[in-house]
N, C-alpha and C positions, 0 to 999 in steps of 0.2 A: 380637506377636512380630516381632522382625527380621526382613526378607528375607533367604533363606537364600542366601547367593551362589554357593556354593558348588555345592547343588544347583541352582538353576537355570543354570548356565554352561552346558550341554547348547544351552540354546533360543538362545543367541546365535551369530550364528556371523559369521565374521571375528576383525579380531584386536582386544587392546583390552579395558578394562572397561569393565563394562554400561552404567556414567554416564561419558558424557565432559563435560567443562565448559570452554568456549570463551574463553580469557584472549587480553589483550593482548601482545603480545613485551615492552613495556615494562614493568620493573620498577613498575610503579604500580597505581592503586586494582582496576580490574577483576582482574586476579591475586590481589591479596591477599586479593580475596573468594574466589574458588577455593582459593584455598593455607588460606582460614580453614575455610571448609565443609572439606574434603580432612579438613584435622586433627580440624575437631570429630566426622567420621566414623568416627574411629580405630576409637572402644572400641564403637559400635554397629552399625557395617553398615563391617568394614576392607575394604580392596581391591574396593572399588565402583566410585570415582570416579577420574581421570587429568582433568590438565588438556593441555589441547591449543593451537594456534594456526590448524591448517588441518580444516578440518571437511567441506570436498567430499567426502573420500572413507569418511566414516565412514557405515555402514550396521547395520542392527539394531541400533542404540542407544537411551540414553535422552542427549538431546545439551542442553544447558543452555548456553545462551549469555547469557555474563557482561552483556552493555549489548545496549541494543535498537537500538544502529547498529551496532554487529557484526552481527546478525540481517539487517537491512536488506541489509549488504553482500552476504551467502551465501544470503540465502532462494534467491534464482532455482537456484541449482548445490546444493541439498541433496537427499540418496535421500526419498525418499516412505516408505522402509519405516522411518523413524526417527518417536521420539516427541519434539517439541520442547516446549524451556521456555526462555523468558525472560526476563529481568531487565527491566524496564521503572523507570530513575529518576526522571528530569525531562524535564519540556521540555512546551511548550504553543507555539500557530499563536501569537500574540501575542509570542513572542521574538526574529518576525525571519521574512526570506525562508526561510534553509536551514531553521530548526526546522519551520517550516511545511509545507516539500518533503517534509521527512524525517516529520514524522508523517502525512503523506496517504499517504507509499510504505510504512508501518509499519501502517496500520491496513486496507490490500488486504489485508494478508496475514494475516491473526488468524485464517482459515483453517485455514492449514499450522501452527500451535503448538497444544500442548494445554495450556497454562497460562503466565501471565502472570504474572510475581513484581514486586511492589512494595511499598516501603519506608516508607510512610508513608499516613495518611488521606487527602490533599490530592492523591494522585497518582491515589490507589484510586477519589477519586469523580470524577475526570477521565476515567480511563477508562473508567467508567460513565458517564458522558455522552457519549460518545463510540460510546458503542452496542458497545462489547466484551462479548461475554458474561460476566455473573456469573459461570459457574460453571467459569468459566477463571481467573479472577485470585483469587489466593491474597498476602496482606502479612504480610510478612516484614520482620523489620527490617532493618539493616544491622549487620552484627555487630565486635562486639571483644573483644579478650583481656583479659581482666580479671584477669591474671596479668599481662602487660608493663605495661599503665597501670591503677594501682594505687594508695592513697593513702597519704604518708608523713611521717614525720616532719621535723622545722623543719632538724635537721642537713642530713637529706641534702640540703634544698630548697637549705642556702644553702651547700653543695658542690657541687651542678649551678649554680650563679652562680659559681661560682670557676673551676669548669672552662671555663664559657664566658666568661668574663672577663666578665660584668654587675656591677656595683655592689648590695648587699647594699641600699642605701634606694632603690634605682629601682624605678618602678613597670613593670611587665616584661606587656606586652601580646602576644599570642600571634596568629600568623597562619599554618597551616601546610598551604593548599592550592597546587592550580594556578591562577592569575590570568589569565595570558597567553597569546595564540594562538601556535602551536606549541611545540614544547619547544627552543627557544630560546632567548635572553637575556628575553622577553617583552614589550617592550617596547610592541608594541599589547595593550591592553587587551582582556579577556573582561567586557565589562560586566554578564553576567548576572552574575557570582562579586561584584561589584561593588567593586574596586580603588578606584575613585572615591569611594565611599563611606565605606570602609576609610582612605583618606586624609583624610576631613572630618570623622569621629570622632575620630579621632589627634588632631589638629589641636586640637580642640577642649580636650580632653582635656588636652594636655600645656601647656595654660595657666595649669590649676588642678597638677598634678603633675608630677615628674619622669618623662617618659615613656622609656619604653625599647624599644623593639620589637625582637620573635625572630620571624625568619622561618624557613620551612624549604619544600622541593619545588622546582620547578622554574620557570621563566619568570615570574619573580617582578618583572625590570625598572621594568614602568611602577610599581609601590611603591617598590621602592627609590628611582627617580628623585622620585619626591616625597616620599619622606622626607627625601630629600639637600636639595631646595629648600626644607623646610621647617625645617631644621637638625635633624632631631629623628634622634637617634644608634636604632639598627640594627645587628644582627647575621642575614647570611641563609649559611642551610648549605645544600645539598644532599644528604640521607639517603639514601644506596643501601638501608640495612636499616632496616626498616620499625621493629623492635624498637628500635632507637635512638630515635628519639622519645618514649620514655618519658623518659630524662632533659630532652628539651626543655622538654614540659609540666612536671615539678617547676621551672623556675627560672620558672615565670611568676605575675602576682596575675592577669589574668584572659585569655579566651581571647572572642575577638571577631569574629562573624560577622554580614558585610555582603550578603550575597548577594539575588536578584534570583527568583533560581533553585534549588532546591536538591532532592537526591532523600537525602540525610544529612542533611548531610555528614560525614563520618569525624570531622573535628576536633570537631562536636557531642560523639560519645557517647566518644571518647577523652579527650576535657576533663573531662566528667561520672564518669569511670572514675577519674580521675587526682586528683580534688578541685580540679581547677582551676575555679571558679566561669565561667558561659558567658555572654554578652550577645547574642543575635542576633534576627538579621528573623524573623518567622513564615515560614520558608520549610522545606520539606522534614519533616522528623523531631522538627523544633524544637515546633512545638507537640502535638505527639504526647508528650515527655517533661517540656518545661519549664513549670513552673506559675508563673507571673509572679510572683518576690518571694519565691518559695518554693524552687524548683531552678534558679533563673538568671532571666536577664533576657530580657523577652520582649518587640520591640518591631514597626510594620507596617513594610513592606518599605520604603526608601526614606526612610523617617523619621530623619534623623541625630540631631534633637534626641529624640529621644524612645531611640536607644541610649547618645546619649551622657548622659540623665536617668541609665537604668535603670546603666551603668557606673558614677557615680557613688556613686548608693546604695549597688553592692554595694561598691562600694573602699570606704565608711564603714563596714563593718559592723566589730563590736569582734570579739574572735578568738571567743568563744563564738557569736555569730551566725552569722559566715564559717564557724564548724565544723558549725553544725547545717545548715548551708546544703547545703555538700559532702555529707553524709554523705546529706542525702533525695536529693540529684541521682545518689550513689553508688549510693543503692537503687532510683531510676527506673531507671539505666539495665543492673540484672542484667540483665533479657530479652534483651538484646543480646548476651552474652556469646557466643561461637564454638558452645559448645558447646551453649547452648540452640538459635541461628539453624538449626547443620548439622542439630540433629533433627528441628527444625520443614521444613526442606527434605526431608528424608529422609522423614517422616510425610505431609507434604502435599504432595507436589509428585515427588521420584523412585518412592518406594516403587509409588503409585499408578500410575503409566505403566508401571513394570516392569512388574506384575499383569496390565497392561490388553495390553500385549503379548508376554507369557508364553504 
């Protein structure tokens, strides 16, 4: 049975619904998980959750902070009488001074929360070696609308290449995260997301093909700059609406992830949603869904020749292949869906804390 919200509003007191969930001001990824959960709450537990930005002064809640350096930032300044949850994605001492800072000040405090959300196996058993209690951490995946990216017919694909002016025989490679430090022009590199990499795939690649690369987000710089030295033609937009990107992935043949580091990433199971075939590093969510040769390409981190193999194969495939290809990655990645993710939150992770502070 649903939490009744209704009847228990009594035991809260302040102002505010009972889950508040801690977003970034920025129009980007930590939001859109709040704004998915939010939604996928409609028809089972409505008027629950509110997304927030400042969190000091929320009291007798149940408060869910979207990333675990939000959490970092506000532990010292939150009430005691709250029940915390956080998102825990990526990051390991091996990424660097700050990562390392930041999970020694992340892991004092496993304390003050009563459940730890993560997105993947890889992050889940990192936390358990890390000595986090089991019976705090709950994985969850990272969720998407399986309504905006969706799979579709050959017309429409090659009307989103008109609209974006690409060529109908280009091969149309997809790259649509953040790359770069600050949200700037980008121009120094986030080597975890691995730009560097993402450039010597290309590279490779557009040896044997007409390469065409679609970017999209923000501080995307040091790509652009080497796809300019490298002659190989690009298109990068900027998406204020999340929902737009559904026509990006239709104009692409494949979607290609180089990363170092990953706790998804989004463009994974958006690709998989979308039937755009995926190629990337064992990082994040990646081998949780993709079966190597079966729902995309599956290659170790850092290995260029080995995504640019697996890229290959899947651009050979005849269209009956490419089709049965899409359609198992279509079916790995239901679970992801908003509406499965917000129940799974709601079942494992808010419902429970409510109870517990009821």
């Amino acid at each position: 049975m649903p939490w009744n919200v209704a009847a228990k509003m009594g035991t809260w007191r302040g102002t505010g619904l009972p889950v508040q969930f801690v977003a970034e001001d920025a129009d980007w990824s930590i939001r859109w998980d709040g704004e998915g959960i939010k939604s996928g709450l409609t028809h089972i537990a409505p008027d629950t959750l509110d997304l927030i930005t400042q969190p000091h002064k929320i009291a007798h809640r149940v408060v869910h902070f979207g990333s675990q350096y939000q959490w970092e930032t506000w532990s010292p300044f939150l009430s005691k009488t709250n029940r915390y949850a956080v998102s825990f994605f990526h990051g390991k001492p091996e990424d660097g001074g700050n990562a390392k800072l930041h999970i020694n000040r992340f892991l004092k405090t496993t304390k003050l929360f009563s459940r730890v959300i993560v997105a993947n196996q890889i992050v889940e058993q990192r936390l358990l070696s890390w000595n986090v209690d089991k019976e705090k951490i709950v994985r969850i995946p990272i969720g998407v609308d399986i309504g905006i990216f969706s799979i579709i017919g050959s017309e429409q694909k090659k009307k989103a290449r008109e609209v974006l002016g690409i060529p109908q025989d280009a091969m149309v490679v997809g790259s649509f995260q953040k790359d770069g430090v600050g949200w700037g022009k980008g121009m120094i590199p986030k080597f975890i997301k691995g730009p560097d990499l993402f450039l010597a795939v290309i590279e490779q690649l557009a040896r044997d093909y007409p390469v065409h690369v679609l970017l999209t987000g923000p501080a995307r710089g040091y790509v652009i700059e080497g796809l300019r030295k490298l002659g190989i033609p690009y298109i990068h937009r900027y998406l204020e609406d999340q929902a737009s990107l559904g026509d990006y992935y239709h104009a692409l043949n494949l979607y290609l992830i180089t990363s170092r580091e990953e706790g998804g990433p989004k463009g994974l199971i958006e690709s998989m949603a979308s039937g755009v075939p995926v190629v990337s590093t064992s990082v994040g969510m990646a081998p949780d869904l993709i079966v190597d040769g079966v729902t995309g390409g599956l290659a170790a981190s850092e290995d260029v020749e080995g995504l640019v193999d697996r890229a290959r194969s899947i651009l050979a495939l005849d269209d009956s292949e490419r089709a049965l290809l899409v359609a198992k990655a279509r079916d790995a990645v239901l679970p992801c869906d908003w509406k499965v993710v917000a129940r799974r939150h709601w079942e494992e992770v808010y419902q429970p804390l409510l109870n517990e502070a009821a």
